[in-house]
C-alpha positions as CSV (number, residue, x, y, z in Angstrom):
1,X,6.5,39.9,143.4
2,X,4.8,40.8,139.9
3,X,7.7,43.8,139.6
4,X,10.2,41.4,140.1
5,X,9.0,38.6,137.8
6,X,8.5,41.2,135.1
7,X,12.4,42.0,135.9
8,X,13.5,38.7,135.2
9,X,11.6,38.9,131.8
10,X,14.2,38.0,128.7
11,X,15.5,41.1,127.8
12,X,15.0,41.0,124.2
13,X,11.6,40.4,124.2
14,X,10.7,43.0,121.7
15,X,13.9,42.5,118.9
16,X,12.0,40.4,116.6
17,X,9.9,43.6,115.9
18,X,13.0,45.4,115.2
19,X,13.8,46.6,111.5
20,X,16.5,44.0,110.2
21,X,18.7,44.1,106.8
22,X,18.5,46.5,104.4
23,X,15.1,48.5,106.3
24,X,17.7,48.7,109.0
25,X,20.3,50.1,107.1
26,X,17.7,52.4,105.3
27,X,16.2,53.4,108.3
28,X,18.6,53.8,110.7
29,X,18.9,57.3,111.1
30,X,14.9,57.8,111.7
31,X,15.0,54.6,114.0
32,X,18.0,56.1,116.5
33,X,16.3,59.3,116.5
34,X,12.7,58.1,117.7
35,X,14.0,55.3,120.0
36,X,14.8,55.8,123.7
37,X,16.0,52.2,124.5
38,X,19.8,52.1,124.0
39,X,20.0,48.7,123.9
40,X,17.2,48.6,120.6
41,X,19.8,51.3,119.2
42,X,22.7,48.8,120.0
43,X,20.9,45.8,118.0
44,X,19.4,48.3,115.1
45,X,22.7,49.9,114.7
46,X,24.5,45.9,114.1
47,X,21.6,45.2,112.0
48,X,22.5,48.3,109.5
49,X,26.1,47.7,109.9
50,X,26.1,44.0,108.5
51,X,23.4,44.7,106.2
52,X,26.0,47.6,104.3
53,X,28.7,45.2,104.5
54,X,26.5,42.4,103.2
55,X,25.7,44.2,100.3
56,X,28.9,45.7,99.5
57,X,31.0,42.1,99.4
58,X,28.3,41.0,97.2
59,X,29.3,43.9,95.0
60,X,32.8,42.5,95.2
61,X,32.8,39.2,94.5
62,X,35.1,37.7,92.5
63,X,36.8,41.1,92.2
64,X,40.4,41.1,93.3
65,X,42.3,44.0,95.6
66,X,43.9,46.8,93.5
67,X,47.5,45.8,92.6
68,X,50.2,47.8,90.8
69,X,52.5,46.3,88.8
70,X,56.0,46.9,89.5
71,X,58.6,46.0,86.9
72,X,62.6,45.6,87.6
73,X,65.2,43.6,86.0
74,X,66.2,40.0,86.6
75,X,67.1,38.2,89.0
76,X,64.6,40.1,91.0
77,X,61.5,38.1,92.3
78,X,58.5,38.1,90.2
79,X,57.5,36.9,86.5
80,X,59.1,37.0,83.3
81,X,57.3,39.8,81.3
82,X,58.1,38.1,77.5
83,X,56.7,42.0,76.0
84,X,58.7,44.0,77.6
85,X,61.9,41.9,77.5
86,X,61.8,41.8,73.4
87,X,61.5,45.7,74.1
88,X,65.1,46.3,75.1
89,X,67.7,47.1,72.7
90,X,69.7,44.3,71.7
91,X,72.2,42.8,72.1
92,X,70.6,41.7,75.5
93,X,72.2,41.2,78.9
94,X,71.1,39.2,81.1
95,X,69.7,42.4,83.1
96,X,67.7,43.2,80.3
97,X,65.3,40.6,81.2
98,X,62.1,41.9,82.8
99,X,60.4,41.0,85.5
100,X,57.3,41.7,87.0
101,X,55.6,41.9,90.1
102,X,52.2,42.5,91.4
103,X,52.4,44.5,94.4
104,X,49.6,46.0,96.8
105,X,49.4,49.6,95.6
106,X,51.5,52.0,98.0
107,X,48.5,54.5,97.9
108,X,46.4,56.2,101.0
109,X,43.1,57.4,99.4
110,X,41.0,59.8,100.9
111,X,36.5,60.0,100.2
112,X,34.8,62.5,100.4
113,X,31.3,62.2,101.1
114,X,28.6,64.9,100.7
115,X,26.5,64.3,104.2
116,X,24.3,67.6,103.8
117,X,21.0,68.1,104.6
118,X,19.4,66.6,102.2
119,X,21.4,63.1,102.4
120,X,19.0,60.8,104.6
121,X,17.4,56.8,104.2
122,X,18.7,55.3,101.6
123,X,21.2,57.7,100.3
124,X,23.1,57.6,103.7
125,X,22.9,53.6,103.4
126,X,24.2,54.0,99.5
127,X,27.0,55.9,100.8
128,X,28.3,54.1,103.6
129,X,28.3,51.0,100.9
130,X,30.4,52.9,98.8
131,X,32.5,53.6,101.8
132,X,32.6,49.8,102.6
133,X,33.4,49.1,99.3
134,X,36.7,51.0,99.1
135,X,37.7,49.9,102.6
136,X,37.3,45.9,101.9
137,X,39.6,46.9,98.8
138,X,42.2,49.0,100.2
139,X,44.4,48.4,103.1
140,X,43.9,52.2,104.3
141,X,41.1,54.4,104.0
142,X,40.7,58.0,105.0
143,X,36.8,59.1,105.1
144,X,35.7,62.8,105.2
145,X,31.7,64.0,105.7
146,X,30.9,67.4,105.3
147,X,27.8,69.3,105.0
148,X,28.2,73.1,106.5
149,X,31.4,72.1,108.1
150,X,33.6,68.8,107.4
151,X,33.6,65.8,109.7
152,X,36.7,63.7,109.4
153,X,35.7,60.4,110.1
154,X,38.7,58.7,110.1
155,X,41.9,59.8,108.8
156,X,44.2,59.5,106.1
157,X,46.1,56.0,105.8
158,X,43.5,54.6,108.7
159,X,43.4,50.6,108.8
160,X,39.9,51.1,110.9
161,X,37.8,48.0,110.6
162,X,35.3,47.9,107.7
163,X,32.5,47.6,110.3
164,X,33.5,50.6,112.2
165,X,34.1,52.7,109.0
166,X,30.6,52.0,107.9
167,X,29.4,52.8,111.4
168,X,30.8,56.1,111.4
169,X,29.1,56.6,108.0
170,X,26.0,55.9,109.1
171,X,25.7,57.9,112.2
172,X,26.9,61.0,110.8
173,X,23.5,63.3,111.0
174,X,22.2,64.4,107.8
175,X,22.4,68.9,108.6
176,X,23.7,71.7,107.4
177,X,24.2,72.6,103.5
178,X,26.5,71.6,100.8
179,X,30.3,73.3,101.4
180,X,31.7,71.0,99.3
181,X,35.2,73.7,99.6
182,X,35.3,72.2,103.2
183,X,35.2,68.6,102.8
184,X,38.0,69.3,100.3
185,X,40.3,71.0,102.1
186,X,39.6,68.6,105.4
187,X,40.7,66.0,102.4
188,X,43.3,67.2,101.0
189,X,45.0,68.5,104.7
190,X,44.1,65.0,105.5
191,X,46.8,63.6,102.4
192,X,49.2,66.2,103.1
193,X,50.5,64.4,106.3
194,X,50.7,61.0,104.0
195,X,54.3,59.9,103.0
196,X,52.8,57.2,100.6
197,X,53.7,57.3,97.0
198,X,50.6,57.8,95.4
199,X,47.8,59.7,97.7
200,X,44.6,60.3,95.7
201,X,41.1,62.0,96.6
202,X,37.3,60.6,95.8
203,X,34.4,63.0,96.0
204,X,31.5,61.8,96.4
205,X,28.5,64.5,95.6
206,X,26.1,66.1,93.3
207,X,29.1,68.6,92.7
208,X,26.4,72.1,93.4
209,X,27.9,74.3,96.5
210,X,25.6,75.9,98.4
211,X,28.1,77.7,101.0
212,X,31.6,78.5,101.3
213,X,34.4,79.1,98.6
214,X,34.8,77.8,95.5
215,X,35.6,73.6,95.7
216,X,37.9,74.7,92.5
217,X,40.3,76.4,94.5
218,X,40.4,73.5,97.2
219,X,40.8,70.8,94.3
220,X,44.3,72.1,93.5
221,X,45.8,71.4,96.7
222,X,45.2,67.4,95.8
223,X,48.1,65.2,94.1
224,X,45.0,63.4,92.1
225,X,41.2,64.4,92.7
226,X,38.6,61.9,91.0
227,X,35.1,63.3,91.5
228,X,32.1,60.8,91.1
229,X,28.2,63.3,90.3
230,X,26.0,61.5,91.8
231,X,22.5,62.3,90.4
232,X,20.7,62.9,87.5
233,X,22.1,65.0,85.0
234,X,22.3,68.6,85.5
235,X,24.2,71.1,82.9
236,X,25.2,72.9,86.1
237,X,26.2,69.9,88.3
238,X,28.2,68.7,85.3
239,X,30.1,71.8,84.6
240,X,30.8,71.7,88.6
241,X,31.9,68.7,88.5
242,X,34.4,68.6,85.5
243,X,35.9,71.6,87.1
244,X,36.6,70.6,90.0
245,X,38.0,67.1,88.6
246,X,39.9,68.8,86.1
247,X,41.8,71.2,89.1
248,X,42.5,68.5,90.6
249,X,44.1,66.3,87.9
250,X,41.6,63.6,88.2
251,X,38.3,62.2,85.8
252,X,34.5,63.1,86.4
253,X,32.6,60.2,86.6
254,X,29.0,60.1,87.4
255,X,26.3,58.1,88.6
256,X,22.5,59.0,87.5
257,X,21.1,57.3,90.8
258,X,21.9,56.9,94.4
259,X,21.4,53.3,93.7
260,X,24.4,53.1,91.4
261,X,26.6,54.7,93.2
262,X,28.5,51.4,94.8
263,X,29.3,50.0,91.2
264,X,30.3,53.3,90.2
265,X,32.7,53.4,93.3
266,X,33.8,49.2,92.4
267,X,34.3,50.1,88.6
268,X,36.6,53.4,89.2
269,X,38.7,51.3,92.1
270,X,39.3,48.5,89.7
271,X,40.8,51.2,87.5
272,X,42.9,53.5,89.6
């Protein structure tokens, strides 16, 4: 009888004692790896996942999805652009009125994040962030991890729910060392299949390889390559980093901390 009352105990007795909002998120990794109940996982891994989010909308508020503007001549649908009409040569035509419209970009973006070995706690929680940051912007995200080897999380021109992106993010295991050639390539073979007008890389990473190839040579093969240092400021991380931006057509930008990494990420997604 005592076995079969403790049974019908409620069975989440213990998920007050649970880490919850950012320590979840922080945490996460270290928590899945000690605990053998799936079902504390299961609750742990919700906590993390709405904690990221959480933090990344409050990064975004206020802040408008990336648009492009589109201009054409009238009568097409949009506004009168006043500028660019008193641009045309005159005598004007009715044609030569402008008009513009603001249009979801036509883009499929592909990050890149650095996941090696020495990316655990809060960095991995900074990271998925960033990644929920760009996905609650863009209609499609592609996400690539790599440490030794790259991970494609989800491909390029994926619609995959913000939660499920972040998720993804957070349970790729910290291993292995930097290839950052690897995550590149996975990237930019990753945009090749895209028919989208504009298709554009993000690396995310200190910018120092510690195995495989050069990332230089791998940075070529992208239409645009933006690369974000994350970290303090290194002569050699810097030089890595403008090199690899520069090969692939795109602007070094850098963040001194983990910690502001997401507004890095908001700021340059505002831009593009």
């Amino acid at each position: 009888m005592m076995a079969a009352a403790a049974s019908d105990q409620p069975r989440w007795m213990g998920e007050a004692a649970l880490p919850s909002g950012w320590e979840a998120a922080t945490g996460y990794r270290d928590f899945v790896e000690a605990e053998p109940n799936p079902d504390a996982r299961a609750v742990v891994r919700e906590r993390a996942v709405q904690a990221v989010l959480d933090r990344a909308r409050s990064l975004l508020r206020h802040g408008a999805r990336p648009m492009a503007l589109v201009e054409s001549g009238w009568p097409a649908d949009g506004e009168l652009d006043l500028d660019l009409t008193l641009e045309r040569p005159r005598p004007w035509a009715p044609e030569d009125l402008r008009v513009v419209q603001r249009l979801p970009r036509d883009a499929d973006i592909v990050a890149v994040l650095d996941m090696s070995l020495s990316m655990t706690g809060e960095k991995i929680a900074l990271l998925a962030v960033a990644a929920a940051i760009l996905r609650l912007k863009l209609e499609r995200l592609g996400v690539v991890a790599f440490d030794s080897a790259a991970h494609v999380l989800t491909p390029a021109g994926s619609t995959l729910h913000p939660r499920e992106v972040v998720r993804r993010v957070l349970e790729v295991p910290a291993a292995g060392f930097t290839n950052i050639h690897a995550g590149l390539t996975a990237g930019a073979e990753a945009l090749s299949r895209s028919a989208r007008r504009e298709r554009l890389g993000l690396l995310l990473s200190d910018g120092v390889a510690n195995m495989g190839p050069d990332p230089v040579l791998a940075a070529g093969r992208f239409p645009r390559l933006h690369v974000i240092q994350i970290g303090a400021p290194r002569p050699q991380a810097e030089r890595a980093c403008r090199a690899i931006a520069e090969a692939g057509r795109g602007r070094r930008l850098h963040a001194p901390t983990y910690a502001a990494l997401p507004r890095v990420v908001r700021d340059l997604l505002y831009r593009l």
